[in-house]
C-alpha positions as CSV (number, residue, x, y, z in Angstrom):
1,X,9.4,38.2,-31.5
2,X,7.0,38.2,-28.8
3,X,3.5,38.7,-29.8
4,X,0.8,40.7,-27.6
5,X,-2.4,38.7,-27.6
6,X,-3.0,34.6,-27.8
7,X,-5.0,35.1,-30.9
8,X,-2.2,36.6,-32.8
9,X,0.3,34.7,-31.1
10,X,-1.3,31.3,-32.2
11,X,-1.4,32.7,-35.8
12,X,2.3,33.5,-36.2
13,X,3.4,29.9,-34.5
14,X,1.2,28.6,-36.7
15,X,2.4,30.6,-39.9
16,X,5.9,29.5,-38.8
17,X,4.8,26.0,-38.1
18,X,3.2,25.6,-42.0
19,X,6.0,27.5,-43.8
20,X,8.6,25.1,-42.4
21,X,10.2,23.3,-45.7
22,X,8.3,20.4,-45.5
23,X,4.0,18.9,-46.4
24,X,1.8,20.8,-44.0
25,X,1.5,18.4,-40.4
26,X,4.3,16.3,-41.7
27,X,6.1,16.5,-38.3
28,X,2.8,15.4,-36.7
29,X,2.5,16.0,-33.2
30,X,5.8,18.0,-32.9
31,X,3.7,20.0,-34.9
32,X,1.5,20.5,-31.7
33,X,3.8,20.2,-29.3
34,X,6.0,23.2,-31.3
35,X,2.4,24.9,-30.8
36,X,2.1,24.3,-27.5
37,X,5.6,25.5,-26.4
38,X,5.3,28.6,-28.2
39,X,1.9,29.3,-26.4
40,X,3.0,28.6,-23.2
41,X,6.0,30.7,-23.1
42,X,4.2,33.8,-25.0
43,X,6.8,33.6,-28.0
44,X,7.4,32.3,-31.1
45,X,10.8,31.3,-30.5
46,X,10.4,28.4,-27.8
47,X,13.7,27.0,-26.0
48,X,13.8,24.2,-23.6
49,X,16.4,25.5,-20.9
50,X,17.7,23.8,-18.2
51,X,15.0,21.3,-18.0
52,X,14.5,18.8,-14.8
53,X,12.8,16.1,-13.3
54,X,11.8,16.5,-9.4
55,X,11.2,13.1,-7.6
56,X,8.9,13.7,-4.5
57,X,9.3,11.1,-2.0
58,X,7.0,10.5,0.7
59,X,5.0,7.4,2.8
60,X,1.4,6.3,2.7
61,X,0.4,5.2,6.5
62,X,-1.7,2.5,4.9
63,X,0.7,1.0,3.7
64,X,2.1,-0.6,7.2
65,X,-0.9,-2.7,7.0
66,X,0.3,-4.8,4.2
67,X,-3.5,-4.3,3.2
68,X,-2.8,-2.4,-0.4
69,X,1.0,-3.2,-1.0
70,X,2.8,-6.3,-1.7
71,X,6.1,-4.6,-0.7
72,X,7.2,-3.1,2.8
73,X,6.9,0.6,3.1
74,X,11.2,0.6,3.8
75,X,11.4,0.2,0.1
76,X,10.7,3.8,-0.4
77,X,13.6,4.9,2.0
78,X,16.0,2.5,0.3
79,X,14.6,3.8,-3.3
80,X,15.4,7.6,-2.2
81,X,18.8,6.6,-1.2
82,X,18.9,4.7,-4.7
83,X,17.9,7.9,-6.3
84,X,20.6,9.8,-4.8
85,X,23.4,7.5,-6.0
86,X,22.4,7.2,-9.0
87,X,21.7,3.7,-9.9
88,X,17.8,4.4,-10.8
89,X,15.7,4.0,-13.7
90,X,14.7,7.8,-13.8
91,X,19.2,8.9,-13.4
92,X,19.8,6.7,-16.0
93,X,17.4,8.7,-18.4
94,X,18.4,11.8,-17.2
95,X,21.9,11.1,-18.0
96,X,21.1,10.0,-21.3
97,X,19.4,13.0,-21.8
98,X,20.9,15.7,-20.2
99,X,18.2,16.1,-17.6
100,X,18.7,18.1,-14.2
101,X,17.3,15.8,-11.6
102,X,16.2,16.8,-8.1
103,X,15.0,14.6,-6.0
104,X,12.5,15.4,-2.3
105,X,11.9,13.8,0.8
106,X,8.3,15.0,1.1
107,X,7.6,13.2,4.1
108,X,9.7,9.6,4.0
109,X,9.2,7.1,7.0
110,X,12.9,7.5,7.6
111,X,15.7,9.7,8.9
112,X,18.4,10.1,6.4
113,X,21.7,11.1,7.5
114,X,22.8,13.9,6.3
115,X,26.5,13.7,6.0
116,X,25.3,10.5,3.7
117,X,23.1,12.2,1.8
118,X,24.7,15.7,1.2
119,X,23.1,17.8,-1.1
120,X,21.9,14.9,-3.5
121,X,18.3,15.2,-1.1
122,X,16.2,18.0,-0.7
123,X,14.4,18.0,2.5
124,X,11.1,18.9,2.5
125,X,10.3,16.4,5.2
126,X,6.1,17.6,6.3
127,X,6.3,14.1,9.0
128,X,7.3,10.6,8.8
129,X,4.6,9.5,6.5
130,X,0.9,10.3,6.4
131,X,-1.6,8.6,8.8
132,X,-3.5,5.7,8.0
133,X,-6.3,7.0,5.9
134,X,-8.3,3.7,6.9
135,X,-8.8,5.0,10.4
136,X,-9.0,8.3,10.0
137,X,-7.6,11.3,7.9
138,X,-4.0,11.4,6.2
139,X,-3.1,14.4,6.7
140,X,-4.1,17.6,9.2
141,X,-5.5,20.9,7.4
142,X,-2.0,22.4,7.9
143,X,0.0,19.7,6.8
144,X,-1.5,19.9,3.8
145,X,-1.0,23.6,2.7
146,X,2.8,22.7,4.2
147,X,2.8,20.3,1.7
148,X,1.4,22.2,-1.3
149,X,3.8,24.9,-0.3
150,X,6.8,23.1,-0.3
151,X,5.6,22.0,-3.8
152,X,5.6,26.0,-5.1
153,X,9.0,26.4,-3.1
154,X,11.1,23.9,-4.7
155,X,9.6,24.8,-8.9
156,X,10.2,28.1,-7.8
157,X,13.8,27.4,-7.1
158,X,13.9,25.3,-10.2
159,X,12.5,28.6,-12.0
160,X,15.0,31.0,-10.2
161,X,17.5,29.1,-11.8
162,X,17.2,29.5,-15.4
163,X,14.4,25.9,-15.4
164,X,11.8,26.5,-17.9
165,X,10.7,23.0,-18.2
166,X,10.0,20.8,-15.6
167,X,9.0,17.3,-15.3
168,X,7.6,15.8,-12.3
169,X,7.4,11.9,-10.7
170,X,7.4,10.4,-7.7
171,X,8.3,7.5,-5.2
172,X,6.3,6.0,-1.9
173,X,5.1,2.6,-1.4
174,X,1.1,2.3,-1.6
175,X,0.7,5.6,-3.4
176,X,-1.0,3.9,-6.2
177,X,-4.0,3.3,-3.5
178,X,-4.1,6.9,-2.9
179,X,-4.0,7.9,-6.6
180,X,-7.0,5.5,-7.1
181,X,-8.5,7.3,-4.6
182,X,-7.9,11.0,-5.4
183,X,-9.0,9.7,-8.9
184,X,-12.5,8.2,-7.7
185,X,-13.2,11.0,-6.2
186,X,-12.5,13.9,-8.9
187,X,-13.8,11.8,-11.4
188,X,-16.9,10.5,-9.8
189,X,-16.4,6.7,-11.1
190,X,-16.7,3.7,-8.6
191,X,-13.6,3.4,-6.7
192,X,-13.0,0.0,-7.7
193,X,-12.6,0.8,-11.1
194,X,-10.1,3.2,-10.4
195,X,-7.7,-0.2,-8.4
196,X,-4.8,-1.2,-10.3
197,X,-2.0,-3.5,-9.3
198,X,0.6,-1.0,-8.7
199,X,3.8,-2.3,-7.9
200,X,2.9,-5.8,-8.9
201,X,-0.1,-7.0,-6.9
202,X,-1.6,-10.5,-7.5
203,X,-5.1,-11.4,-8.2
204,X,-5.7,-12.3,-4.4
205,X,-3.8,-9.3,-2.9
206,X,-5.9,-6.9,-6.0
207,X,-9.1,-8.4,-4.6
208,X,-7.9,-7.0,-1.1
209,X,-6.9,-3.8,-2.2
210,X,-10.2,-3.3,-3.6
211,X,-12.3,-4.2,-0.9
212,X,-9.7,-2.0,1.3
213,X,-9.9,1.4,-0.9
214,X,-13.7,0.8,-0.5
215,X,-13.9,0.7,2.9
216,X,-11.8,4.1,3.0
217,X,-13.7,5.7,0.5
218,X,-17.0,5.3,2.3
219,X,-15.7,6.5,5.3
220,X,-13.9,10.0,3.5
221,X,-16.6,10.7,1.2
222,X,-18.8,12.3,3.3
223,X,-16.1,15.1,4.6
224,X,-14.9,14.9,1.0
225,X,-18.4,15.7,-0.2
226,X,-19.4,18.3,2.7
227,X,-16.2,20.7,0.7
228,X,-15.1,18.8,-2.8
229,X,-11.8,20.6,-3.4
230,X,-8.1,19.5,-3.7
231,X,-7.2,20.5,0.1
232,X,-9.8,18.5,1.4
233,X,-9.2,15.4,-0.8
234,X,-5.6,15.4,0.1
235,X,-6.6,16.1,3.9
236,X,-8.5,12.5,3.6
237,X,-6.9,10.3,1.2
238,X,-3.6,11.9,0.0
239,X,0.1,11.9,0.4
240,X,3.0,14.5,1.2
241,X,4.8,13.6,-1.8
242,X,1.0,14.2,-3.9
243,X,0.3,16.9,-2.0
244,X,3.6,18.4,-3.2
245,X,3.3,17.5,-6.8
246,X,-0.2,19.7,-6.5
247,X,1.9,22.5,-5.7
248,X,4.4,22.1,-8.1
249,X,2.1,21.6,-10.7
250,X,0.4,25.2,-9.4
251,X,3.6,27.2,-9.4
252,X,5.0,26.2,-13.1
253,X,1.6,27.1,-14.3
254,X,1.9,30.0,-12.9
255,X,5.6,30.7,-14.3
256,X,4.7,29.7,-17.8
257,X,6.9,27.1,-17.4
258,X,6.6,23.9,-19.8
259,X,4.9,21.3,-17.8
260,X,5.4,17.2,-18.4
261,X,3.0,15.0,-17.0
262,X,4.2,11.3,-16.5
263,X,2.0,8.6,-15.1
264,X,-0.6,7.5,-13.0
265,X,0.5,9.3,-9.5
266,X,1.4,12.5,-11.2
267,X,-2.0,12.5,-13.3
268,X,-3.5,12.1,-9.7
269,X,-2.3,15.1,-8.3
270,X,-3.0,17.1,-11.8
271,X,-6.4,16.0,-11.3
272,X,-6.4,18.0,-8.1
273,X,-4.0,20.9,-9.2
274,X,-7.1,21.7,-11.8
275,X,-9.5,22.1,-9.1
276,X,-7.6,25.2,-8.2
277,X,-6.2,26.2,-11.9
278,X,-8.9,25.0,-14.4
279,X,-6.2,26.5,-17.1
280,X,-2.9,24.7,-16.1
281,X,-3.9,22.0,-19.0
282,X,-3.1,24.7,-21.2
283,X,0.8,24.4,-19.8
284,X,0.7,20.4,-20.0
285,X,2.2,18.0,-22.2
286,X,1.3,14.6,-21.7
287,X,4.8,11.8,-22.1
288,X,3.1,8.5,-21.7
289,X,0.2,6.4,-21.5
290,X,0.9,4.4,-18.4
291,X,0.3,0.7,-18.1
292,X,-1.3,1.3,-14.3
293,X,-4.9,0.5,-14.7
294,X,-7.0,3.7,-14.4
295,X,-4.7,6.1,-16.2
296,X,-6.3,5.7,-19.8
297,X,-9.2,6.9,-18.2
298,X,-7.6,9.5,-16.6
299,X,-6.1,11.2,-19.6
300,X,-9.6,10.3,-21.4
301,X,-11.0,12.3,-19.1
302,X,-8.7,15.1,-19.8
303,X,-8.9,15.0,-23.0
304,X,-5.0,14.4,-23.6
305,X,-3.1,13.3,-26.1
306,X,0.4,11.1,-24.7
307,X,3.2,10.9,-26.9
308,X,4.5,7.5,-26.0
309,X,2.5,4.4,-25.1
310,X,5.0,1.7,-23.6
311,X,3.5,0.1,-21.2
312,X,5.3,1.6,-18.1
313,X,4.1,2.0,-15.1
314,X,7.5,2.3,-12.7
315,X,6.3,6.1,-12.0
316,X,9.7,8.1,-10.5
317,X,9.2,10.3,-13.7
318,X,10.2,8.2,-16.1
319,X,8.0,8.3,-18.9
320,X,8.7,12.4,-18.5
321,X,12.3,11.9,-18.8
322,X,11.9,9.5,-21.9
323,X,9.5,11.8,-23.8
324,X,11.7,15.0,-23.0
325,X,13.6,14.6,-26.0
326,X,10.5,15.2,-28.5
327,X,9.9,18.4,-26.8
328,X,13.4,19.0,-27.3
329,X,13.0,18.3,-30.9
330,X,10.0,20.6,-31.1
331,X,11.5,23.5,-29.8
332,X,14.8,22.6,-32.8
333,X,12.7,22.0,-35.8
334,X,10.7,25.3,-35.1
335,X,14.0,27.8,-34.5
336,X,16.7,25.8,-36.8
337,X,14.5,24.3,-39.8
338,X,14.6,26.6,-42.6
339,X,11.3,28.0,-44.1
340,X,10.5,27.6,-47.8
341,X,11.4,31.1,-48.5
342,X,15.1,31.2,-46.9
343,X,15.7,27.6,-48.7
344,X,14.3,28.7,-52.0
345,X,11.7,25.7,-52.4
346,X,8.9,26.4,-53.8
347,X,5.7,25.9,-51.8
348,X,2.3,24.3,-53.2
349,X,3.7,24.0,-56.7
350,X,4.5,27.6,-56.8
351,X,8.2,28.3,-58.6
């Protein structure tokens, strides 16, 4: 049954919803999420097929400074090829829960070899990393609708193939600085509260990443200022693999598909996908409160609601693989649960 207009659509999910055998918003925010589903896919009988995770990939010039990062930028090469063998925190979650993975080289400081890799890597490859967004911009205007581009290709791929839910994360040393950035800027909060210790800073080296992100900010704000919108942000401060998670974000809005948001960097480039889609909230459902500094603030601002709160903040999509399973149960309690009628309960004391 496909209803014709939101209004009535929201009232039958909703009458469905209540007149499940059980107290009225007993299932809590499965109850929302049921909503949600049904909304998003203009129905009110939700599934959850062939769901995924993408993994962009790409490298943050600034980080060959050592200025922002305690770890060298080669870790994100040798994380990709981690991804691809399957020995990662985000392919052990998939396999636990039957999640498609894909994983992108959106623009990795490295040449993989392609007999190695195979089809396990999906090259998407915009340059060898972005410039160093200290000196100057990280990206050229074209680069950057390349990248965003890219993003729409690969969830509409995902879409042509049955995907109707879609998860996104990401890997590339110092993206935490450009995150911070992006989220400064959309937000219009001091930089410096915007700094967390990404993958494991100490006090000194926080101090210095601070003072760093500054320093860039001042000089990108005027450009960023002179024509506020996601292109130009990403232009100054951004990276391939957030530049592609804008996009992707973009094209499953725009193919009703079920969107999971997971941390910190993903939340970034939603930020910026909004610019451009004030609406694509409306296809988002938020896994995890991440324990990066900066991202309570960020859903705060968007006024979500995160399922899980565990203090993670490893990014590669893994708080959107772990909360995929209560979207899963959602989509189960609303189409297998029986209603008070077909059980022959009685509802509200009624016999």
């Amino acid at each position: 049954m496909t209803t014709t207009t939101p209004l009535a659509l929201r009232q039958s999910l909703q009458h469905r919803i209540d007149n499940k055998t059980k107290p009225p918003g007993s299932l809590g925010q499965l109850e929302d999420i049921a909503l949600r589903l049904g909304l998003i896919q203009g129905t009110t009988h939700p599934t959850v097929n062939n769901p995924y995770i993408v993994v962009f990939a790409g490298d943050h010039g600034i980080a060959a400074t050592g200025l922002v990062n305690p770890y060298p930028q080669a870790v994100t090469a040798q994380m990709v090829l981690n991804f691809i063998q399957g020995g990662a925190a985000i392919n052990v979650f998939c396999r636990q829960h039957d999640l498609g993975l894909l994983v992108v080289d959106a623009g990795v400081n490295a040449a993989f070899d392609p007999a190695a890799v195979g089809d396990r890597l999906l090259s998407k490859k915009i340059a060898y990393g972005t410039r160093n967004y200290l000196e100057g911009p990280a990206m050229t205007a074209s680069e950057v609708q390349a990248a965003i581009g890219a993003g729409r290709e690969v969830v509409a791929g995902l879409a042509v193939g049955g995907c109707n839910a879609v998860g996104f994360g990401e890997m590339g040393i110092g993206n935490t600085s450009s995150a911070a950035l992006i989220m400064s800027v959309v937000m219009d909060i001091p930089v410096t509260g915007c700094v967390g210790r990404g993958t494991g800073v100490n006090d000194d080296q926080l101090e210095k990443k601070k003072a760093t992100l500054q320093e860039v900010h001042n000089l990108h704000r005027g450009a960023i200022a002179a024509e506020p919108t996601a292109s130009t942000i990403l232009q100054c401060v951004g990276g391939f693999e957030i530049a592609m998670l804008t996009g992707a974000f973009l094209e499953a809005a725009d193919r009703k598909m079920v969107i999971l948001v997971d941390g910190f960097i993903a939340t970034a480039a939603l930020l910026l996908a909004r610019l451009s889609n004030p609406r694509i909230l409306d296809h988002c459902i938020f896994s995890h409160t991440s324990g990066e500094s900066g991202h309570a603030k960020m859903l705060e601002f968007l006024g979500a609601r995160p399922l899980l709160s565990l203090g993670m903040r490893l990014g590669e999509g893994t708080g959107a693989a772990l909360a995929f399973p209560f979207v899963r149960a959602a989509a189960n309690f609303l189409e297998e649960m029986a209603s008070f009628e077909s059980a022959g309960v009685s509802k509200n004391g009624e016999a």
